[in-house]
C-alpha positions, 0 to 999 in steps of 0.5 A: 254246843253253841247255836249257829246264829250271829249275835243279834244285837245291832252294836255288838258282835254277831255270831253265825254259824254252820252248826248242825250238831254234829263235827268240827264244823257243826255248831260253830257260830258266827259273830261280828259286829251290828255293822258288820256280823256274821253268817254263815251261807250256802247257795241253792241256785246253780253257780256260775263259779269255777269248780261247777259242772253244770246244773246238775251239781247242785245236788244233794248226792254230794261226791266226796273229795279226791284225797278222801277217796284216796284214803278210802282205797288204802283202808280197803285195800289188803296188804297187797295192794289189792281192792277186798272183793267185798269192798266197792268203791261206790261213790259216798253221798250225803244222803246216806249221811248216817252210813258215811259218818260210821265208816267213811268219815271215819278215815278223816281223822287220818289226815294231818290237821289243816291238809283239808283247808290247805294249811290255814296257819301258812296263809299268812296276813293280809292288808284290809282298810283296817289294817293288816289283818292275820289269822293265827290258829288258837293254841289252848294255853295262851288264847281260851282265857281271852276266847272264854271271855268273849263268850261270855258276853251277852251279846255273843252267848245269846247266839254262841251258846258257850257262856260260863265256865271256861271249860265250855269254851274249852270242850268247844274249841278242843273237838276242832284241835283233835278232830280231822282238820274239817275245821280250824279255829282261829284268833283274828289279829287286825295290827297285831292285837286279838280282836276276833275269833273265827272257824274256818271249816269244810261247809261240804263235809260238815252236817251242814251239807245236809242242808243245802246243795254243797260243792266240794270244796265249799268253804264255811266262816264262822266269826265272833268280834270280840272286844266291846270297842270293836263292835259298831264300825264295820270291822265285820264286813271288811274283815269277812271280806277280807277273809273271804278273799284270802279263803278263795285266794288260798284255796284254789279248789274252792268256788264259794264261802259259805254262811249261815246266819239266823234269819232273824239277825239283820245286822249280820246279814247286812254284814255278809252282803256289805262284804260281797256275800249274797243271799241264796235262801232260808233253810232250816237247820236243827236249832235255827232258821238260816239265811244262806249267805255265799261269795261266788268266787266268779263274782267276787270283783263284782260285789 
């Protein structure tokens, strides 16, 4: 699986990624470009954002969202309608992470793909200072060529981790397409031409939570700028801002994009801090050191 980190080098496209080894969300990665590369982060200090409670959120007994508890009653109800006495209700955390992946996570995959990011296909474009940009859910048959290829390129498989032959890429993006809509890969379309991939995924229901204080809701970027002509203009902080933005203005649940970047790639964290992120801290995650990046939707008209 591809390693969470942008790609390093200074010029080229700078992969971030929330990956844990384990789910959709888990070992994607991050890339822009060296003015403009990706990370992934997450916050440890309290939030002063909508969607907080108070001091005591950030807090690794995580609460599971609403509709996934929803489902979780319906599988331990009988035919009746009623609760199984030997079934409680008790509130999953990820702490108990190993426990909740056997069973409660399992109801996940009963949910239509894109219900747990609010239809990212529907969002539609939106105007950056680059042009009009969209984000277009990958279809295998007409994107993995062109996603292979930029694979491929050292500068993306030094962080990726999906270079050689195109079934690596497949395998990677094709777990996202029948898993349980926690994470939605996407092509990046700046005036109608492919120039990026992406993964939009649930940070707070990834193994990625297990590494830092998640909020329900919290939103994970992972970006790849794909073509070499791309890479040096500062397209990766305008378009994880615009992203960024479209992710909060999309998702009313959410009060902060994640990231999480190797902490050794300066370029893709000057990239998140150039689009409104701000460092939270370093964590490290099973194949990485990461600066944790988040946008606050509270601040987001302020930096």
């Amino acid at each position: 699986m591809p390693s969470a980190d942008p790609a390093a080098d200074a010029g080229t496209a700078v992969p971030a990624t929330a990956d844990v080894n384990a789910g959709a969300g888990s070992n994607a990665r991050f890339e822009a470009d060296s003015d403009a590369d990706s990370s992934t982060g997450a916050d440890a200090d309290p939030a002063a954002d909508s969607g907080a409670s108070g001091p005591g959120e950030d807090t690794m007994d995580l609460r599971l969202p609403d509709e996934l508890l929803a489902i979780v009653a319906d599988e331990v109800s009988d035919s009746h309608g009623a609760r199984r006495p030997d079934q409680g209700m008790a509130q999953p955390s990820v702490s108990t992470a190993a426990s909740r992946e056997a069973s409660g996570l399992s109801v996940l995959s009963a949910l239509p793909t894109d219900d747990l990011l609010d239809c990212v296909a529907d969002w539609g474009p939106t105007d950056t200072p680059a042009g009009v940009f969209h984000l277009v859910p990958v279809r295998v048959e007409r994107d993995l060529p062109l996603i292979s290829r930029w694979m491929n390129d050292p500068a993306a498989a030094a962080f990726w981790e999906l270079s050689g032959p195109q079934r690596v890429t497949e395998d990677h993006v094709m777990s996202q397409l029948t898993g349980d809509g926690r994470s939605v890969p996407c092509i990046g379309v700046l005036d109608g031409r492919p120039m990026s991939y992406w993964e939009i995924y649930r940070a707070d229901l990834d193994p990625l939570a297990r590494h830092y204080p998640a909020r329900p809701h919290d939103t994970g970027l992972h970006l790849l700028v794909g073509a070499v002509a791309d890479r040096g203009r500062g397209l990766g902080g305008l378009l994880l801002r615009a992203v960024a933005d479209l992710v909060l203005a999309q998702r009313p649940p959410c009060a902060r994009v994640i990231a999480e970047p190797d902490i050794r790639n300066t370029p893709s964290i000057a990239a998140f801090l150039t689009a409104g992120f701000r460092f939270s801290a370093e964590v490290d995650l099973p194949d990485k050191r990461a600066a944790l990046m988040v946008r606050d939707r509270s601040l987001r008209h302020l930096l």
